[in-house]
KEPA-376380 format. One record per residue (C-alpha): z, y, x; residue in three letters. Coordinates in Angstrom, 2 decimals. Layout:
<dovexs>
> c3 / c2 / c1 / code
> Z / Y / X / ala
...
</dovexs>
This chain:
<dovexs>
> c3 / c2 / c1 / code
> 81.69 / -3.91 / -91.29 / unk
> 78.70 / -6.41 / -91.71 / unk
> 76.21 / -3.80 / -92.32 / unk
> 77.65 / -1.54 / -89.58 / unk
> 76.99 / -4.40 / -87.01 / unk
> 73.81 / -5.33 / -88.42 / unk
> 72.85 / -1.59 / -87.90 / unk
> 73.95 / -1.24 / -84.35 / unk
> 72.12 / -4.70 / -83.26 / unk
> 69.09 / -3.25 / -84.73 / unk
> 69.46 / -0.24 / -82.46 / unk
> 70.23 / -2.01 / -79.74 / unk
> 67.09 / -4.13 / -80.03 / unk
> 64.96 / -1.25 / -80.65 / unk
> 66.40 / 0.78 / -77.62 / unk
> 65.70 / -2.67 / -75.61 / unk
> 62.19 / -2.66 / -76.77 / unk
> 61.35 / 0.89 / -76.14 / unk
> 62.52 / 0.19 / -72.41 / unk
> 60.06 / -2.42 / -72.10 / unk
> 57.39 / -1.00 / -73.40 / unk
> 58.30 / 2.29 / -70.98 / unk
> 58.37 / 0.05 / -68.11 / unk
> 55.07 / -1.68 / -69.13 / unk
> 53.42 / 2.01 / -69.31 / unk
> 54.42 / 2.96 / -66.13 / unk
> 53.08 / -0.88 / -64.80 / unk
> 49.76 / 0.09 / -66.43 / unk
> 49.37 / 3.33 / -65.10 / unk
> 50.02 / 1.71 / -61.33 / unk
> 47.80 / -0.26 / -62.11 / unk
> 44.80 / 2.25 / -63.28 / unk
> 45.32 / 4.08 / -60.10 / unk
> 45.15 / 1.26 / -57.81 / unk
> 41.86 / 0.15 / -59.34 / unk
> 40.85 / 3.84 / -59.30 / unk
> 41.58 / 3.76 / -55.36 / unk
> 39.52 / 0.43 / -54.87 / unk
> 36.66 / 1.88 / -56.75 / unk
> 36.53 / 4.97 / -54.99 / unk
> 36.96 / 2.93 / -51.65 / unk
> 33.99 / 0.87 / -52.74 / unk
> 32.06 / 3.73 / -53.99 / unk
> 32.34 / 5.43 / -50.59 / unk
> 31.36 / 2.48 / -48.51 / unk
> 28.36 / 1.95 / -50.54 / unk
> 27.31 / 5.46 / -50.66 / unk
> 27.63 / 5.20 / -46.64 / unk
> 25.51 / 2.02 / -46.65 / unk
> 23.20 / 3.56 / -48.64 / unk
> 22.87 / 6.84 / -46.32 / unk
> 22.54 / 4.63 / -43.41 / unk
> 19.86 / 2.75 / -45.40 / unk
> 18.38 / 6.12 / -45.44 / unk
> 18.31 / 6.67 / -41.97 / unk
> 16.94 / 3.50 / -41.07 / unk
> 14.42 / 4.04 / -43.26 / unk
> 13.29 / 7.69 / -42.27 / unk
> 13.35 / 6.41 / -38.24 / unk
> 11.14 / 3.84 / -39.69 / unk
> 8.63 / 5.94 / -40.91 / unk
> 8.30 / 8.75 / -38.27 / unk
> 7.73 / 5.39 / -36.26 / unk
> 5.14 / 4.48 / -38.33 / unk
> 3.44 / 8.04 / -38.66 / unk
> 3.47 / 8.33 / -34.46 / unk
> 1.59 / 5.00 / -34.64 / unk
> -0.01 / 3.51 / -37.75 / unk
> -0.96 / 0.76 / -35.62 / unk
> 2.54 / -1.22 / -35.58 / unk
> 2.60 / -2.23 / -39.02 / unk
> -1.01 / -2.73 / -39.43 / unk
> -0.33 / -5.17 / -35.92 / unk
> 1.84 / -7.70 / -38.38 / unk
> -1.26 / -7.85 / -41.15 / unk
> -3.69 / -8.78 / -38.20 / unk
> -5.75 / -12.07 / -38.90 / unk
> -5.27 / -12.89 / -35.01 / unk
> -1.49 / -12.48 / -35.17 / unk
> -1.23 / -14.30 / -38.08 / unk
> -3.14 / -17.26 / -36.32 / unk
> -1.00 / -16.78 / -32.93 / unk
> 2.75 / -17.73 / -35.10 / unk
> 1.33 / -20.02 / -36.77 / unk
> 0.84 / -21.99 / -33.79 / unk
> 4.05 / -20.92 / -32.52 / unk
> 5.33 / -22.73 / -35.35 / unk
> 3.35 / -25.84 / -34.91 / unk
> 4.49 / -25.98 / -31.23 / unk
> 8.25 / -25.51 / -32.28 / unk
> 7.71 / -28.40 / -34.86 / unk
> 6.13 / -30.72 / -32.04 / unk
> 2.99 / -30.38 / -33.67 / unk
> 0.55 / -29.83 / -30.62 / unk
> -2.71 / -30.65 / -32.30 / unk
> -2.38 / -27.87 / -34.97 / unk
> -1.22 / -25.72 / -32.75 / unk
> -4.54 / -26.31 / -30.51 / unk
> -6.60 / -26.07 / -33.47 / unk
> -5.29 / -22.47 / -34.47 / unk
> -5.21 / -20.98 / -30.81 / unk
> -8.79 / -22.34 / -30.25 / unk
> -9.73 / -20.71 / -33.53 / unk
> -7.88 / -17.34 / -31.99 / unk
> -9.81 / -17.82 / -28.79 / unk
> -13.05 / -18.43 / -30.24 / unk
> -13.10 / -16.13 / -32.94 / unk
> -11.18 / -12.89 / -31.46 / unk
> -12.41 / -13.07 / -27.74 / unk
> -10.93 / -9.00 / -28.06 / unk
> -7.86 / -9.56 / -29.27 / unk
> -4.70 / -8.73 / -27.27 / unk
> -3.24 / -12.09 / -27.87 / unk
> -5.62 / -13.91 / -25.69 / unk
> -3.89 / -14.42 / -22.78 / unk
> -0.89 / -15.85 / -24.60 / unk
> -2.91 / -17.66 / -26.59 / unk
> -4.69 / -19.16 / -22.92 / unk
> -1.36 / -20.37 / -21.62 / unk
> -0.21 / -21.76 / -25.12 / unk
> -2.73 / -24.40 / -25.08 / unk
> -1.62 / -24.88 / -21.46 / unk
> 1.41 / -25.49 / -22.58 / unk
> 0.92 / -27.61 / -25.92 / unk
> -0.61 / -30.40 / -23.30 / unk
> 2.36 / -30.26 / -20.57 / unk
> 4.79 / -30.44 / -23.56 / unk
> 3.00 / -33.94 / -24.55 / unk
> 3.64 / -35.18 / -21.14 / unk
> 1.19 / -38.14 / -21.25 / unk
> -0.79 / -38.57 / -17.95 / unk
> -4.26 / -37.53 / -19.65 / unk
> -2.20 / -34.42 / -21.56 / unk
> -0.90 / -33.04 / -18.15 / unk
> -4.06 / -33.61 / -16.18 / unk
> -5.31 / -31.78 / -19.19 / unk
> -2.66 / -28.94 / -18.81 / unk
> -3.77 / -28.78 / -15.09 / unk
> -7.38 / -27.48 / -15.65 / unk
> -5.99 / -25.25 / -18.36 / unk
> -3.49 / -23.65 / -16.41 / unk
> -6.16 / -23.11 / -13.55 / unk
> -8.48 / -21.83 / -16.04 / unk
> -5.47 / -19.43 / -16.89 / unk
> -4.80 / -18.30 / -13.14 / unk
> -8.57 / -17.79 / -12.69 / unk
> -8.88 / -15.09 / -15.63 / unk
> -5.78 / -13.69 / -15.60 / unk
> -4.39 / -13.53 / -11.97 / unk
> -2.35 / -10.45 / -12.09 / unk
> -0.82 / -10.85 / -14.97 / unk
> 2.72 / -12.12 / -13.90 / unk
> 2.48 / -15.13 / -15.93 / unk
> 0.17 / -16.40 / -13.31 / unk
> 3.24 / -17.05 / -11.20 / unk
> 4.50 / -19.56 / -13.84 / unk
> 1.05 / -20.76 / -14.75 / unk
> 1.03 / -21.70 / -10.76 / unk
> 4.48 / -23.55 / -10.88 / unk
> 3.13 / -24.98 / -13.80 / unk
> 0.62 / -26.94 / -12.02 / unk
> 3.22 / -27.68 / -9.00 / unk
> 5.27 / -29.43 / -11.59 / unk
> 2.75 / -31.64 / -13.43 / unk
> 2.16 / -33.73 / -9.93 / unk
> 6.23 / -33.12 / -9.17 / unk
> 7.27 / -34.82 / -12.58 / unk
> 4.25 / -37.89 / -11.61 / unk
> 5.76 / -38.34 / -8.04 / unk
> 6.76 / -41.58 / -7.19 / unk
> 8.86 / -43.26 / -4.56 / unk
> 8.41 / -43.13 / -0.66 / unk
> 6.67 / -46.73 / -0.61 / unk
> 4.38 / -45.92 / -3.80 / unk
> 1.25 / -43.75 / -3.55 / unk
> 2.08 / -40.23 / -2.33 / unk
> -0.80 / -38.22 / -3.81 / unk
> 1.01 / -36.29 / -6.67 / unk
> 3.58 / -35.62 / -3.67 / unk
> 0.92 / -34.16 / -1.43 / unk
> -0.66 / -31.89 / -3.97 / unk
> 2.78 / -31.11 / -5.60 / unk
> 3.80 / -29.74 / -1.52 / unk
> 0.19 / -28.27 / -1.70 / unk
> 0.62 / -25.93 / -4.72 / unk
> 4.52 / -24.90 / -3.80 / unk
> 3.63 / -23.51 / -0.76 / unk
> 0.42 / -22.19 / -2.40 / unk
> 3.18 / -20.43 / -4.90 / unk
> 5.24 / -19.44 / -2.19 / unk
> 2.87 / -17.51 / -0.24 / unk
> 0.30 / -15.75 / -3.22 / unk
> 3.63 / -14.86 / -5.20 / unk
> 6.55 / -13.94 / -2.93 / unk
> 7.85 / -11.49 / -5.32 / unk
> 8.20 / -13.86 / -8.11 / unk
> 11.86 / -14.54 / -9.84 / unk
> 10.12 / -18.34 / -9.45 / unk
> 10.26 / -18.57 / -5.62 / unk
> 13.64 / -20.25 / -5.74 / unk
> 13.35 / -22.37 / -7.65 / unk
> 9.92 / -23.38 / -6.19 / unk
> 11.39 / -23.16 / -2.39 / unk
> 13.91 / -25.95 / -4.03 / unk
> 11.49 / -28.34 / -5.35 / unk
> 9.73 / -27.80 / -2.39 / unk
> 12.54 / -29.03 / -0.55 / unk
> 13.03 / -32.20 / -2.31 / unk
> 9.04 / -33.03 / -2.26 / unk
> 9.24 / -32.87 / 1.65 / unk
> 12.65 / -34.92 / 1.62 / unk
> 10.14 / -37.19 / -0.18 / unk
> 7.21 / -37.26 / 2.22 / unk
> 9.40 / -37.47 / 5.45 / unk
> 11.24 / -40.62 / 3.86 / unk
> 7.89 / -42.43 / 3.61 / unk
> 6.83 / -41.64 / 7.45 / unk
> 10.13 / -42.54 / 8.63 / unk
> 9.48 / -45.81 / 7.30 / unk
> 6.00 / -46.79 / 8.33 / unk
> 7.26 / -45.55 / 11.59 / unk
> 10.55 / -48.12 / 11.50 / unk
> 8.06 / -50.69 / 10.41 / unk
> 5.87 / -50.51 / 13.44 / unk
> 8.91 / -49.97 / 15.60 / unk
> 9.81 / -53.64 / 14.13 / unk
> 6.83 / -54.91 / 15.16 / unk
> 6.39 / -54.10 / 18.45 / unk
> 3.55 / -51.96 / 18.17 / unk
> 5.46 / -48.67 / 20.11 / unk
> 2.67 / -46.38 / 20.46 / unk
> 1.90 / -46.40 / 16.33 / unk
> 5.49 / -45.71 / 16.02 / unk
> 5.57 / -42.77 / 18.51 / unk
> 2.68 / -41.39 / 16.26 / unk
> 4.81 / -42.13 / 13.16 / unk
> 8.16 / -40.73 / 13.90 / unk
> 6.67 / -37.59 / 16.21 / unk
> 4.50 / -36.32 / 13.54 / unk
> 7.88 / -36.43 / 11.24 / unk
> 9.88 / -34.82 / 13.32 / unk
> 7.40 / -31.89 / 14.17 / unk
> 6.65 / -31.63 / 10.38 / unk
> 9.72 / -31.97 / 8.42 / unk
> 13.07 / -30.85 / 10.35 / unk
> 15.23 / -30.51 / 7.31 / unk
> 14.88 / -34.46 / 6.44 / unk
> 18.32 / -36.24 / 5.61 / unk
> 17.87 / -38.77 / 8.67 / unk
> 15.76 / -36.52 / 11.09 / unk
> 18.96 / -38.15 / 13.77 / unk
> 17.71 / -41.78 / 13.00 / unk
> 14.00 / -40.25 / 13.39 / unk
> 14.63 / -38.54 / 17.00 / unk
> 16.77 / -41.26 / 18.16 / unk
> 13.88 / -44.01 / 16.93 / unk
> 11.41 / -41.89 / 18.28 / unk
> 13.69 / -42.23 / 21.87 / unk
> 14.04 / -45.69 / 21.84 / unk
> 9.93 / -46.38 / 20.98 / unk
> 9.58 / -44.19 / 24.53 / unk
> 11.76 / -46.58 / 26.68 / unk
> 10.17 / -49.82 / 24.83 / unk
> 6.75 / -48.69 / 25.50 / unk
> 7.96 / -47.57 / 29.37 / unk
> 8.83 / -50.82 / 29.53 / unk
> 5.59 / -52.24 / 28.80 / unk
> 3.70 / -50.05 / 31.07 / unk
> 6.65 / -51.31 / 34.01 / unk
> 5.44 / -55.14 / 33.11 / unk
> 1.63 / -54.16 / 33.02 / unk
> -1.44 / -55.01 / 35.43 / unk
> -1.90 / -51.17 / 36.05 / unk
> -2.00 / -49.44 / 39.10 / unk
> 0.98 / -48.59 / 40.63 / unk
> 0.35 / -45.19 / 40.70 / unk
> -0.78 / -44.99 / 37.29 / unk
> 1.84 / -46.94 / 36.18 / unk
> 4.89 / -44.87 / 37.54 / unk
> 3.25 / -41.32 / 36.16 / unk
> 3.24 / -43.20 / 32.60 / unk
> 6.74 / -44.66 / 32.71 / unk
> 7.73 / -41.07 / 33.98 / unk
> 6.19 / -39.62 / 31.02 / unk
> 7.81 / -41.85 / 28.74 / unk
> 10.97 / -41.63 / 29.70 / unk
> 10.90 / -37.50 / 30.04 / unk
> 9.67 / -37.87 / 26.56 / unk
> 12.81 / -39.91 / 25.48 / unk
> 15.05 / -37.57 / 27.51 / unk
> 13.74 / -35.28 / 24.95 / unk
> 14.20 / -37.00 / 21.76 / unk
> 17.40 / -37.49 / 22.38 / unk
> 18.59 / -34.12 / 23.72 / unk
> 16.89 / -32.48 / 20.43 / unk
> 19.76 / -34.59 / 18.38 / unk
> 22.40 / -32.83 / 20.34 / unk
> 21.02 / -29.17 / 20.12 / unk
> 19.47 / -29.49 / 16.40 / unk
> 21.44 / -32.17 / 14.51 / unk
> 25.16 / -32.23 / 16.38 / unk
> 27.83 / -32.99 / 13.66 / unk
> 25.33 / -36.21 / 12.79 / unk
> 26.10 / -39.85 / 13.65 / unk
> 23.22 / -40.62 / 16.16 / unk
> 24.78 / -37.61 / 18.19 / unk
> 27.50 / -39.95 / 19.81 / unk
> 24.55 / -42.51 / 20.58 / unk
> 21.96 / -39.77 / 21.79 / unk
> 24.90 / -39.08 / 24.63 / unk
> 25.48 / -42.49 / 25.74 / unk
> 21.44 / -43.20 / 26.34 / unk
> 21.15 / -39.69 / 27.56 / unk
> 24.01 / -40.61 / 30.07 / unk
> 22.51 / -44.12 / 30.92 / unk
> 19.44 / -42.83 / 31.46 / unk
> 21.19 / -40.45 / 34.13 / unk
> 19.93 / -36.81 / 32.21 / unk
> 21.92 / -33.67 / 31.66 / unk
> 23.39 / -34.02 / 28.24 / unk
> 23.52 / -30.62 / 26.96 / unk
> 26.50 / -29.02 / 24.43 / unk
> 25.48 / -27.68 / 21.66 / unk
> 25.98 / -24.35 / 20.75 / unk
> 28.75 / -22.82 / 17.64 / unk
> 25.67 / -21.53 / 15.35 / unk
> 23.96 / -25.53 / 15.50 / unk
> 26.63 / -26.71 / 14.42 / unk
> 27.45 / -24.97 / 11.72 / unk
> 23.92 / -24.66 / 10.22 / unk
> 24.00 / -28.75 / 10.47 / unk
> 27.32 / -28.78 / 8.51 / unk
> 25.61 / -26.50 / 5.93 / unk
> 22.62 / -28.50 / 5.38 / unk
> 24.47 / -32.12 / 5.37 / unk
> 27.18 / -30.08 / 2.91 / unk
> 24.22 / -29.71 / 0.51 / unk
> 22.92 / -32.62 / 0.13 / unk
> 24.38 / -34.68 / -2.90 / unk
> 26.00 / -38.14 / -2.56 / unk
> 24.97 / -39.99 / -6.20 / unk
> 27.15 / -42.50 / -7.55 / unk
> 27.20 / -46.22 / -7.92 / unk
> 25.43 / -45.97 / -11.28 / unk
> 22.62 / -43.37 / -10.19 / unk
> 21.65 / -45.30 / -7.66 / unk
> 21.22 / -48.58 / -9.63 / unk
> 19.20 / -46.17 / -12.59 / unk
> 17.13 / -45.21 / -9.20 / unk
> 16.48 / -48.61 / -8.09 / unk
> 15.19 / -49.68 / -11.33 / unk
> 13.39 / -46.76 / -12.46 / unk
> 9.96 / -45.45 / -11.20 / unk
> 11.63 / -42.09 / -9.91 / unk
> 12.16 / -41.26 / -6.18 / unk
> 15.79 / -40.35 / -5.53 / unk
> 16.09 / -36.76 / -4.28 / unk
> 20.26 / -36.47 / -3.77 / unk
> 19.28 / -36.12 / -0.29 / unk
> 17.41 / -33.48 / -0.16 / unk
> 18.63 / -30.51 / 1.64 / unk
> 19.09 / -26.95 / -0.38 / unk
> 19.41 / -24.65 / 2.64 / unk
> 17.39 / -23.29 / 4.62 / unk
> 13.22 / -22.90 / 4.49 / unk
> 10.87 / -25.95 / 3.61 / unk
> 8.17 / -26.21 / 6.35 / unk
> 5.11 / -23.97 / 5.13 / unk
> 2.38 / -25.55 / 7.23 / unk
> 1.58 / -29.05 / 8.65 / unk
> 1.34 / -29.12 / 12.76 / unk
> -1.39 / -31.54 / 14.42 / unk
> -0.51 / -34.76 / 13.30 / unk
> -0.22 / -36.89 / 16.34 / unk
> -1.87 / -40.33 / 16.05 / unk
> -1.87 / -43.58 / 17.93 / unk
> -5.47 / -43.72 / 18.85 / unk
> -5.19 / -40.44 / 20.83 / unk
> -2.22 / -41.44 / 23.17 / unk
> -4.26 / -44.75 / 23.70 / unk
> -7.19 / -42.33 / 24.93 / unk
> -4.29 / -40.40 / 26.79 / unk
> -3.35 / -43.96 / 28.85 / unk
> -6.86 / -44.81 / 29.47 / unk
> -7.92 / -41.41 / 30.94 / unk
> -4.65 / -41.49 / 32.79 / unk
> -4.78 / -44.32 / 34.46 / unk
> -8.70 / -44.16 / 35.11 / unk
> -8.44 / -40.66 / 37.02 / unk
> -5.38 / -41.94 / 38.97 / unk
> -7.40 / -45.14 / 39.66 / unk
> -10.09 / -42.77 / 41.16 / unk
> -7.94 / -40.35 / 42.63 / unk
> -6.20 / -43.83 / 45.11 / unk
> -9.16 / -45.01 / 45.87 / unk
> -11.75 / -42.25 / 46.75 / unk
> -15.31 / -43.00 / 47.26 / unk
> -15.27 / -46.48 / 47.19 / unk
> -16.33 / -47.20 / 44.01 / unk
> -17.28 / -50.78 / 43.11 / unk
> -21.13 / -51.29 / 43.18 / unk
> -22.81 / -54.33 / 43.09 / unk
> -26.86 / -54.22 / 43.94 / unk
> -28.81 / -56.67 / 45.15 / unk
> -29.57 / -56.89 / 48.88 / unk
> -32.53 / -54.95 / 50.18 / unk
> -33.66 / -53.27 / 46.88 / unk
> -32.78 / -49.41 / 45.61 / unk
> -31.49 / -49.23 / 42.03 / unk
> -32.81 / -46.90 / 39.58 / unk
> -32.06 / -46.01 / 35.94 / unk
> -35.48 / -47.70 / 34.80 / unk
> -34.01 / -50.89 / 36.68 / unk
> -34.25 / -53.60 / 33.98 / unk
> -30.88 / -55.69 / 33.96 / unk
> -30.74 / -59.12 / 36.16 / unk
> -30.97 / -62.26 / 34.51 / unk
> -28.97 / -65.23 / 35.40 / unk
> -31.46 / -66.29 / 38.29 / unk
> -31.32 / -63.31 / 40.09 / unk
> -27.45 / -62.96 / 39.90 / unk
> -26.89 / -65.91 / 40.97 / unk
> -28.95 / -64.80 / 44.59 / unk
> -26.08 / -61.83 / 45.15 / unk
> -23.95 / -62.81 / 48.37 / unk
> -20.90 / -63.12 / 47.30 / unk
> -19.20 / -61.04 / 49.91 / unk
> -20.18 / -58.17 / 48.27 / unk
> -18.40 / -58.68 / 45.56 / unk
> -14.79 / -57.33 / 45.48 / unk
> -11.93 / -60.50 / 45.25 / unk
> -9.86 / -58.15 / 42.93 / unk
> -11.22 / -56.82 / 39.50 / unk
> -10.46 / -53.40 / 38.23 / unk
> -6.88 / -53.23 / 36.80 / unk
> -6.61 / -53.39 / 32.93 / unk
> -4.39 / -51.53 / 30.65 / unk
> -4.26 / -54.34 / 28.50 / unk
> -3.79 / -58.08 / 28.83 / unk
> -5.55 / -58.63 / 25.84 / unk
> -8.46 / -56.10 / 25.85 / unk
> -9.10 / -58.43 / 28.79 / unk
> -8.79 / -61.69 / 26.92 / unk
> -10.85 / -60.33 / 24.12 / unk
> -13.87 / -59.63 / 26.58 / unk
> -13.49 / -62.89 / 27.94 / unk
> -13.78 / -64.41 / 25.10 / unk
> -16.82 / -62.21 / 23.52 / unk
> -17.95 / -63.19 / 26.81 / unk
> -18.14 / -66.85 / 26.38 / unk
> -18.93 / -66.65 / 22.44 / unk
> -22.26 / -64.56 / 23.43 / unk
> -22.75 / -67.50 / 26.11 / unk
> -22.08 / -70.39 / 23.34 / unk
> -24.21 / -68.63 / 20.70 / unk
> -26.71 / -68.46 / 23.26 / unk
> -26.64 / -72.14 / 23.69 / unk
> -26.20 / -73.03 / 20.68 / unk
> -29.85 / -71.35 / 19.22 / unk
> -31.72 / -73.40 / 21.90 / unk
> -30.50 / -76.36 / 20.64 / unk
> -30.67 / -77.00 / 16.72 / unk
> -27.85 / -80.03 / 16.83 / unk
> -25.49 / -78.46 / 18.39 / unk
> -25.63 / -75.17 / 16.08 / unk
> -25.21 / -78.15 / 13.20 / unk
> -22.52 / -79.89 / 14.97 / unk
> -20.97 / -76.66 / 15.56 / unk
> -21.12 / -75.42 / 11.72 / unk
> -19.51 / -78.55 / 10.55 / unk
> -16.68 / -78.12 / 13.31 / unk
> -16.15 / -74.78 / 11.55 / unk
> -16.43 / -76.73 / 8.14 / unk
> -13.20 / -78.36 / 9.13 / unk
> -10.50 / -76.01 / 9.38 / unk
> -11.03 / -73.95 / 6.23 / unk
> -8.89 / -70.24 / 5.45 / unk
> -5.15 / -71.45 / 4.30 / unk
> -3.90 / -68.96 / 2.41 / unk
> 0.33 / -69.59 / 2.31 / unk
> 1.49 / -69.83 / -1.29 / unk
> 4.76 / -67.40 / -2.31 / unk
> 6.53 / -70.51 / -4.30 / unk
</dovexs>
């Protein structure tokens, strides 16, 4: 019985073993296939690379045998000089960059990469952005635009050169020259490119250059408006209102502008003028104010000075007129533009050397030329003229003429001295003296007068010129100290 069960465990095992190694077979051989799949999977996507890798390559060289050229283009000593600047430039280093597009310049003048190579030296200065580098960048970009003015990098080469005096601008009461030139060569981009995708963005910058320029007239012209002096302000404000009407405060400007034209109506009203003279000027003035502010209601309507603009327009007993649906909406358009900057961009502004352009208006078209600029000595020479021809016009023929008694006067006629004046009859000399448009051009002639009279006096006699000198001595030049 031992040996029988001995036997059958034996069996047992082995029939247990022969299982095992029937399932491992069959494990194997799932196995072997599934590799055999990935291989052939593999094998197929590499033999497709490999065909497109063909392709590619046969494109490549029927490209190459319809023109030689483009591979021999890559190999070319000027090409190879042109990236490696490219590279310098990327790796902020402008002065190798310089030194291999000068080489390309100088020693290919042929070479197709000219041009580029032109406007990369351009730009290797504007990129330094000292004030020598960009005034630098300036004449190259010119230089650029003057061989190469069709190209349509001339365009850029233009806004360029608008930009180097836009980025050096400084604020309204600083010196405006980069902010002239800067409006100068916009409009000069404007109107030699129209078709350029860069009129936008040079119409913009435009914009905010004139927001820039108008600020500074508007306030020289509040300065002189402080101080009295009406007719410089007239000059001021008019020539900003007929130049720039998108500025931010044009309202301020027109309604200014009205109030300088009743101030200086009422200085002709308290003037020694004639009467005649006087009332056409006040008239004059006060149409002229009529004006200013009427233009606030019809241009600028959804303003603040609008409300005030009524009021004086009603005071001053003028039709106030409405202003129309189209007005304003285009004014709600242009003050919906403008940007309001925050408490912490405007203290950045105030301390930094920038002007602040959130003001600016990005609507509508920048002013492309500059109107007569209307100054103060001219509307002086308007008064004078004024009230001389109504002075002639009231009184006719009878001129004022003083001639002594008995004799004919002549243009040879030396002057009289103080003898023979002094033997005119005084009848014939008028009680009244001509009117005066100023107090104190009067006053000033007096006084030259009497200083030609004292200086007279004074060289006949030696002392008193010495006694005068030392009275001068005595009240020296105090200049007031700021502490």
């Amino acid at each position: 019985m031992f040996r029988r069960s001995i036997v059958a465990l034996l069996l047992s095992a082995s029939l247990l073993a022969g299982a095992a190694s029937a399932k491992d077979k069959d494990k194997n051989a799932k196995d072997k296939k599934k590799a055999e799949k990935l291989s052939a999977e593999v094998d197929a996507k590499q033999q497709d690379k490999a065909l497109k890798a063909k392709d590619k390559g046969k494109e490549k060289d029927k490209k190459k045998a319809a023109s030689p050229e483009a591979d021999a283009a890559s190999k070319q000593p000027d090409k190879v000089l042109y990236d490696k600047a490219m590279k310098a430039m990327k790796q902020h280093k402008y002065d190798v960059a310089r030194i291999s597009l000068q080489t390309l310049i100088n020693a290919y003048p042929e070479s197709e990469f000219i041009a580029r190579a032109k406007l990369a030296v351009a730009e290797s200065w504007y990129r330094e952005g000292t004030t020598a580098a960009l005034s630098q960048a300036e004449s190259e970009y010119r230089d650029f635009i003057t061989f190469f003015p069709n190209m349509p990098e001339a365009a850029e080469a233009q806004l360029k050169i608008a930009d180097i005096h836009y980025k050096q601008m400084g604020k309204p009461d600083r010196d405006f020259t980069h902010a002239r030139h800067a409006q100068e060569e916009y409009r000069l981009l404007l109107q030699q490119y129209p078709d350029s995708k860069l009129v936008q963005t040079a119409r913009l910058r435009l914009l905010e250059v004139q927001e820039v320029l108008a600020e500074r007239e508007y306030r020289i012209g509040r300065f002189y408006f402080g101080r009295q002096s009406m007719l410089a302000a007239i000059a001021r404000l008019k020539t900003l209102t007929d130049t720039y009407p998108l500025y931010s405060r044009a309202d301020d400007a027109y309604f200014t502008l009205g109030q300088a034209y009743e101030q200086q109506a009422e200085f002709t009203r308290i003037s020694k003028l004639e009467d005649s003279a006087k009332q056409r000027l006040i008239a004059g003035y006060e149409e002229s104010a009529a004006q200013a502010y009427s233009r606030i209601l019809t241009r600028y309507p959804a303003m603040p000075r609008a409300e005030e603009a009524r009021s004086r327009l009603t005071a001053m007993k003028r039709a106030v007129p409405t202003p129309t649906a189209e007005a304003i909406e285009l004014n709600k358009k242009e003050m919906a533009s403008r940007k309001r900057p925050t408490r912490y961009e405007r203290f950045v502004g105030d301390m930094g050397k920038r002007p602040d352009l959130s003001a600016a208006v990005h609507v509508g078209e920048p002013s492309m030329e500059d109107p007569k600029e209307t100054d103060a000595p001219h509307l002086v020479r308007e008064i004078t003229s004024g009230s001389s021809s109504a002075i002639e016009a009231g009184k006719g023929g009878s001129a004022i003429k003083v001639e002594a008694a008995g004799e004919s006067s002549t243009e040879s006629q030396p002057a009289p001295h103080s003898q023979e004046a002094a033997t005119v009859n005084p009848s014939d000399v008028p009680a009244q003296p001509l009117p005066q448009l100023n107090e104190s051009k009067a006053n000033a002639g007096g006084e030259s007068t009497a200083s030609s009279s004292s200086s007279t006096s004074i060289k006949d006699d030696p002392k008193e010129a010495s006694s005068s000198r030392k009275k001068k001595r005595k009240f020296p030049l105090h200049i007031p100290s700021p502490f």
